[in-house]
C-alpha positions as CSV (number, residue, x, y, z in Angstrom):
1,X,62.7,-47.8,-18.1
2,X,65.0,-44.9,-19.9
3,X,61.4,-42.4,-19.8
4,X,61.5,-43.2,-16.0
5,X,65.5,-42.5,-15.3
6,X,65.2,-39.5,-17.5
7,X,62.3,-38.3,-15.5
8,X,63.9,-39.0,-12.3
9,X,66.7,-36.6,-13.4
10,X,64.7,-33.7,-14.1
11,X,63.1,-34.2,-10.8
12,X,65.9,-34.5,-9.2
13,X,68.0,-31.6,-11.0
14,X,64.9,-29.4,-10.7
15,X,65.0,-26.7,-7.8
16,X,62.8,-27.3,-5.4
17,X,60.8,-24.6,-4.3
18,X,58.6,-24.4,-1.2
19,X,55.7,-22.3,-0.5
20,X,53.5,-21.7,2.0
21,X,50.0,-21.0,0.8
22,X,48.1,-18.3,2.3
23,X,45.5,-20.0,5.3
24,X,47.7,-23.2,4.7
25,X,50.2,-24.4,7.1
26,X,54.0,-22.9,6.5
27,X,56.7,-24.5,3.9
28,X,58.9,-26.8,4.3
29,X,62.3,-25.0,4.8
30,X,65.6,-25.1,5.7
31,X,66.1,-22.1,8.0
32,X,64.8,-22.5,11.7
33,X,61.5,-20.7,12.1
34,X,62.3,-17.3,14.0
35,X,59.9,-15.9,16.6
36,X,58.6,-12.3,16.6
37,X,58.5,-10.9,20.1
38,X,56.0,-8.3,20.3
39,X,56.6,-5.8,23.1
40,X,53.9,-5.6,25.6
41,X,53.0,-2.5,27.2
42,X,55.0,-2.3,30.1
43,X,58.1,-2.6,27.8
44,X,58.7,-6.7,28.4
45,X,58.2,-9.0,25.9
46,X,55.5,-11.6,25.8
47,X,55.1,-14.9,24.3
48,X,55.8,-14.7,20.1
49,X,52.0,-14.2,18.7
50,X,53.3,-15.9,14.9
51,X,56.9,-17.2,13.8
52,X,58.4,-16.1,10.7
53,X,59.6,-18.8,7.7
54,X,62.0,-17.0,5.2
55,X,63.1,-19.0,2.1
56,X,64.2,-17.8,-1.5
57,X,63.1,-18.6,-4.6
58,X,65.8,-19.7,-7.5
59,X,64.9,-16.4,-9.0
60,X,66.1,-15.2,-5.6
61,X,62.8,-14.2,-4.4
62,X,62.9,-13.7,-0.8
63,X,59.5,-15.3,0.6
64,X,58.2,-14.3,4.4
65,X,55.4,-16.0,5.3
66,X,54.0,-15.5,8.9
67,X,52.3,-18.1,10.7
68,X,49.6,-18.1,13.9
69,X,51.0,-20.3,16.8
70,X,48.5,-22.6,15.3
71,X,50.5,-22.8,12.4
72,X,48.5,-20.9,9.6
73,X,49.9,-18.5,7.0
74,X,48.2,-15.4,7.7
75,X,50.8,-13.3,5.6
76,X,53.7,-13.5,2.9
77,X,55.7,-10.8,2.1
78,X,57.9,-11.1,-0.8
79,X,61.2,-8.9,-2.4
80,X,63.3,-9.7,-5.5
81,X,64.0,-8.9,-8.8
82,X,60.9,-11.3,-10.1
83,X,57.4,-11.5,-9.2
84,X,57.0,-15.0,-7.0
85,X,54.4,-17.4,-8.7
86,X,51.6,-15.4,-7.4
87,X,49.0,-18.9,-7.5
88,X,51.3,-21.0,-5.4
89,X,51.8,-18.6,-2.8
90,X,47.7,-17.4,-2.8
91,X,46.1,-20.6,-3.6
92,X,42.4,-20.2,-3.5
93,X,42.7,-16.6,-2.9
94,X,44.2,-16.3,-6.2
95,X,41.0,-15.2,-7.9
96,X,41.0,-12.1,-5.6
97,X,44.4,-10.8,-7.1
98,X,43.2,-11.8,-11.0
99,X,39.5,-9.8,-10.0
100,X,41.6,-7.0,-8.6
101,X,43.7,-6.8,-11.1
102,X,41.1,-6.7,-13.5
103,X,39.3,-3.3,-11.6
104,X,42.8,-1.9,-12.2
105,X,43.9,0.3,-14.6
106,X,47.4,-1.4,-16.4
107,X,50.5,0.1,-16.2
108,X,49.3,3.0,-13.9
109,X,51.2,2.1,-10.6
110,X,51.1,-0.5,-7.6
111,X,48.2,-3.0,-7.2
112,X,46.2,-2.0,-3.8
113,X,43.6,-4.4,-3.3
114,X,41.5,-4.5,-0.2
115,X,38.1,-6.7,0.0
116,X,37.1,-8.7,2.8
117,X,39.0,-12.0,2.2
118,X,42.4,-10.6,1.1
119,X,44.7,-7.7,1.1
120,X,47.3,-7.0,-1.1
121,X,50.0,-4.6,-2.0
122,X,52.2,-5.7,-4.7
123,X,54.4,-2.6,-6.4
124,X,57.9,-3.0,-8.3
125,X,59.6,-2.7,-11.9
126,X,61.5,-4.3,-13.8
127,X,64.1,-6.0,-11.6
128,X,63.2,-5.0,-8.5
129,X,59.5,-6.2,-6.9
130,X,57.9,-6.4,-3.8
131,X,54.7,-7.3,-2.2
132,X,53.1,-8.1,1.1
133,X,49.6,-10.3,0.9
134,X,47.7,-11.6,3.9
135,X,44.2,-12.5,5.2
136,X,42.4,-10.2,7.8
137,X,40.4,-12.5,9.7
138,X,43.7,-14.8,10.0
139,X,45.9,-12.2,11.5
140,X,46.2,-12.6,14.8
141,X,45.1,-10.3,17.7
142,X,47.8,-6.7,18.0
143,X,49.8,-7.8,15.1
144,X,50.0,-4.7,13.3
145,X,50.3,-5.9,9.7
146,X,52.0,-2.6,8.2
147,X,55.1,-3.6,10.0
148,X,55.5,-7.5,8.6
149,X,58.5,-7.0,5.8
């Protein structure tokens, strides 16, 4: 009975961190999902293509991720002074980050990776990191991805 109450308090002194995994459906979070208007040609704006969930890490990692109206993460974009957990947010397009990584020299700059399944940029230093990840046959139609932050 004490294991269980002592358990029970870690849980529940724990922070709780949500994230959204990358063709998964978007966390759990406390700020109201915000639409992005995209601008039609004629200057008006149209219906939202994908709504953006923010929510910080207790590092203080700021987490994006951008879902389809159907509700999949098609990209997360992350800034802080830590790396995010890198796993939790790719899930099982972590193995194209550990494979890129690999074909990388250490220590010689940003990691660009672009294959088929998964693009990702992350680049930072001690302190101060940032990143954008997302999946190219997720991203929706005239979403230009070089301008999700």
């Amino acid at each position: 009975m004490k294991t269980i109450r002592i358990v029970a308090t870690l849980v529940l002194l724990s922070p709780i961190v949500c994230y959204a995994t990358l063709g998964a459906a978007p966390s759990a979070d406390t700020h109201t999902p915000q639409p992005a208007l995209r601008a039609a040609s004629s200057g008006a704006t149209s219906a939202a293509p994908y709504t953006i969930h923010e929510s910080q890490s207790a590092e203080g990692v700021t987490i994006r991720e951008y879902a389809t109206s159907s509700n999949i993460v098609f990209a997360l974009t992350w800034q802080g002074p830590t790396q995010p957990d890198m796993q939790a947010l790719l899930g099982s397009y972590f193995p194209n980050l550990v494979a890129a990584g690999q074909r990388v020299a250490r220590g010689t700059g940003p990691l660009i990776a672009r294959d088929g399944e998964l693009q990702i940029e992350s680049f930072g230093h001690q302190g101060v990191f940032a990143g954008r990840a997302y999946v190219p046959r997720l991203v929706p139609a005239d979403v230009k991805v070089e301008a999700l932050q």
